[in-house]
C-alpha positions as CSV (number, residue, x, y, z in Angstrom):
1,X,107.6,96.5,115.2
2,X,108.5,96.5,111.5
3,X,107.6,99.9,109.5
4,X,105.7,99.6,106.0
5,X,104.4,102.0,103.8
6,X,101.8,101.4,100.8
7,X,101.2,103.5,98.2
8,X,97.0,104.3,97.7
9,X,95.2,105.7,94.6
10,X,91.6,107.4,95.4
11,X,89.2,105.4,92.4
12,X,87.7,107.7,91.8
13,X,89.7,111.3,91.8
14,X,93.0,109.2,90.9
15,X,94.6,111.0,94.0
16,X,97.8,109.5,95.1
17,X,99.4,109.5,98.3
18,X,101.5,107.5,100.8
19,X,100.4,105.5,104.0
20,X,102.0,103.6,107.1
21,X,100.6,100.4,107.3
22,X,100.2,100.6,111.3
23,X,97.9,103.9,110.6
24,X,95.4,101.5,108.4
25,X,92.8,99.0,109.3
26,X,91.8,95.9,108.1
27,X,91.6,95.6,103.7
28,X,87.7,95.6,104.2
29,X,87.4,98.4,106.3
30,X,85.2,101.1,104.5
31,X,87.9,103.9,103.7
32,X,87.3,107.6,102.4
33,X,89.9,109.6,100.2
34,X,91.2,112.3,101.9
35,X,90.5,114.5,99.3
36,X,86.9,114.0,97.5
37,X,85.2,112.0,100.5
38,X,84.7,108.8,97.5
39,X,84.2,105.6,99.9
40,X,85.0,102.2,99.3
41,X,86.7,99.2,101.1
42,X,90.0,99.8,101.9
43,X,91.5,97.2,99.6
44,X,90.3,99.1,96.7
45,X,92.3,102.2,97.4
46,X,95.6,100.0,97.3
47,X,97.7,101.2,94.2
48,X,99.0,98.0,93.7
49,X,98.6,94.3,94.1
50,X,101.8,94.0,96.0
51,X,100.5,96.9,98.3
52,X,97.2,95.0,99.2
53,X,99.5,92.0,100.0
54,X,101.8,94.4,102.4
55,X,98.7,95.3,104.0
56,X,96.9,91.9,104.4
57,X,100.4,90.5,106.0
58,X,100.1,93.0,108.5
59,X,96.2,92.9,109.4
């Protein structure tokens, strides 16, 4: 299996950090920041569009 990593950005404390796609769930999967707790669907957190379209290939 193919490694990937996306980069994620918590909306609402602008925390950054890295992620192996494998370790993630599906883009509409509720997702908390490590962080500050904040929820939201995981396709939010994505720092980029071309991230959210690394992940969705590999749902």
């Amino acid at each position: 299996m193919q490694e990937a990593w996306v980069q994620l950005q918590c909306p609402d404390c602008e925390e950054n950090w890295e992620a192996n796609v494998a370790d993630l769930s599906s883009p509409d999967t509720t997702f908390a920041c490590k962080d500050c707790g904040h929820e939201r669907r995981l396709a939010e957190f994505m720092k980029t569009a071309r991230d959210l379209e690394v992940l969705e290939q590999f749902e």
